[in-house]
MARRO-348947 format. One record per atom (N, C-alpha, C): x, y, z. Coordinates in steps of 0.02 Angstrom, whole numbers, padded with zeros to 5 digits, always signed. Each point is the difference from the previous one (the first is absolute). Layout:
residues N
XYZ
...
end
This chain:
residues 81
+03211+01968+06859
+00051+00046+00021
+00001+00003+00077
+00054+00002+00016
+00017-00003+00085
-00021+00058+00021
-00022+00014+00060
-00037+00060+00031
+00062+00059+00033
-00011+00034-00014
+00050+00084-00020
+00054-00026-00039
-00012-00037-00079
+00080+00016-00037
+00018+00038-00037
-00061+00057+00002
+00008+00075-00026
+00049+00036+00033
-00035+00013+00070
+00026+00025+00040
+00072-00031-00002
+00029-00073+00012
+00071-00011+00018
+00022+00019-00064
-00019-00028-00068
+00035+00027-00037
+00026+00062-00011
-00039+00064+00023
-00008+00054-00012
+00068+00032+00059
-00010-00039+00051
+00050+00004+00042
+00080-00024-00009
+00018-00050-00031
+00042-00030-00021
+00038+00034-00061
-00048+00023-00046
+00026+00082-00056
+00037+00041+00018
-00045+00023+00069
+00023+00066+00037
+00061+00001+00030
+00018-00075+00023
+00057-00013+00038
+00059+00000-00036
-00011-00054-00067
+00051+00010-00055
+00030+00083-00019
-00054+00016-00026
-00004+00060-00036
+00047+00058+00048
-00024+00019+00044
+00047+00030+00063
+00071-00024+00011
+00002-00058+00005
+00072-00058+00007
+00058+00027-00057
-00032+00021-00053
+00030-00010-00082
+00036+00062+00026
-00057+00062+00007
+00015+00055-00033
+00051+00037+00073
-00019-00025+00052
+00039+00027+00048
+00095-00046-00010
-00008-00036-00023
+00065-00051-00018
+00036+00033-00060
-00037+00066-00067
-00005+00006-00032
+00028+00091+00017
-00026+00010+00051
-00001+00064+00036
+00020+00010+00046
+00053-00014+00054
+00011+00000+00067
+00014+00064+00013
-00038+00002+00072
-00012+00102+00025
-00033+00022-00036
-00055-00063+00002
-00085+00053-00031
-00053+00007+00064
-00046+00052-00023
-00045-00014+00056
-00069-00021-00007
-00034+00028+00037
-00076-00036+00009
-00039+00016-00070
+00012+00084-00001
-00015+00034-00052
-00006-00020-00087
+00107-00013+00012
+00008-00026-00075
-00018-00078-00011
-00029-00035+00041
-00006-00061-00008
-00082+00014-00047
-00031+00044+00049
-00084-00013-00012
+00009+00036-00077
+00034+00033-00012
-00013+00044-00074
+00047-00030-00036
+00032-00050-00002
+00013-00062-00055
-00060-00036-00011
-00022-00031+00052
-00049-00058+00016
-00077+00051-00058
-00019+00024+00056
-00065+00048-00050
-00002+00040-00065
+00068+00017-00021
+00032+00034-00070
+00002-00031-00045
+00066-00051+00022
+00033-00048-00030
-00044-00059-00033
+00002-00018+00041
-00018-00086+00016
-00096+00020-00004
-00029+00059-00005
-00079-00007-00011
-00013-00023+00065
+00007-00009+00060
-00024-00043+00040
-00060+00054+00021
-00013+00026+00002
-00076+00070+00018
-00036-00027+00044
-00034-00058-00023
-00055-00039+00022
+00032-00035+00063
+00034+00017+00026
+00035-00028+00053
-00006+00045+00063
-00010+00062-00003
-00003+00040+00040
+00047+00019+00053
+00066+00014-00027
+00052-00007+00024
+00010+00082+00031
+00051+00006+00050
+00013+00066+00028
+00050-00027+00043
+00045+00066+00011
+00077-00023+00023
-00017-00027+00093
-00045+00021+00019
-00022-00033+00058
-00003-00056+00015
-00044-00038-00059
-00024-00059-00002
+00084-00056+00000
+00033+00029-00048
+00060-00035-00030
+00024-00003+00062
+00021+00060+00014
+00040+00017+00086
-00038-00069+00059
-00067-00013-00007
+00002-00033+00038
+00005-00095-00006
-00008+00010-00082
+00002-00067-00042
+00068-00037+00005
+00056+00044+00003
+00076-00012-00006
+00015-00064+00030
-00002+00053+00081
+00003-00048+00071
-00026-00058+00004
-00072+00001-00038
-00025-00068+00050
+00026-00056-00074
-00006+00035-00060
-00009-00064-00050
+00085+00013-00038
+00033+00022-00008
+00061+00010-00039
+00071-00010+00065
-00009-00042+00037
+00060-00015+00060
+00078+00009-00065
-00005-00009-00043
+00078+00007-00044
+00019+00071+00002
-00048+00066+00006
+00023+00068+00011
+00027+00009+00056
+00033+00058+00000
+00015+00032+00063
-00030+00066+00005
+00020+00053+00043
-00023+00061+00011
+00042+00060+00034
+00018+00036-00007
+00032+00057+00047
-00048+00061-00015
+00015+00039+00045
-00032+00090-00021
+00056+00040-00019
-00042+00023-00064
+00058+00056-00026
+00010+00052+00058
+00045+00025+00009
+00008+00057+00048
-00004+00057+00001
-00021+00022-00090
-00020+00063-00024
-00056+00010-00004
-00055-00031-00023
-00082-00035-00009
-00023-00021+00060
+00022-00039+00020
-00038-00065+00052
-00035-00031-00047
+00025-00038-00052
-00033-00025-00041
+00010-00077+00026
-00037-00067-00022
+00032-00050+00014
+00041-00001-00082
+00086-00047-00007
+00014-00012-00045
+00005-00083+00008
-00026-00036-00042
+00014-00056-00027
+00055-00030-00048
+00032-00046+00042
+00048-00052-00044
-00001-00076+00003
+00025-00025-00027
+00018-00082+00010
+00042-00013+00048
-00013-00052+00066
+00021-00018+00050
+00102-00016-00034
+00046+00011+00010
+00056-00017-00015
+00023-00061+00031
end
């Protein structure tokens, strides 16, 4: 086995999985992403929190976009148009 293909695999899930449900959900946030992912989808063992996602988006999901709600200051997520 190639050295971290836990890890990429595990990464490559996360990317899909986010990809689906925000494509699935447009004008969701950090929040409703992580409580699909850990609810839904069982992912627990992942150790997910809307922080983490918030900072996961940017560097690994370039197909999202982002604005701030203006009522929240929430970030909302959609698919680049």
């Amino acid at each position: 086995m190639a050295k971290g293909a836990q890890k990429e695999a595990r990464l490559r899930r996360l990317k899909e999985e986010i990809l689906n449900f925000v494509s699935i959900n447009p004008g969701c946030t950090a929040s409703q992403i992580v409580a699909w992912l850990s609810i839904d989808l069982r992912m627990k063992n992942h150790g997910l929190t809307p922080r983490k996602v918030g900072f996961f988006i940017p560097r690994y999901c370039k197909e999202l976009v982002w604005k701030q709600d203006s009522m929240t200051g929430k970030r909302i997520y959609t698919n680049k148009a």
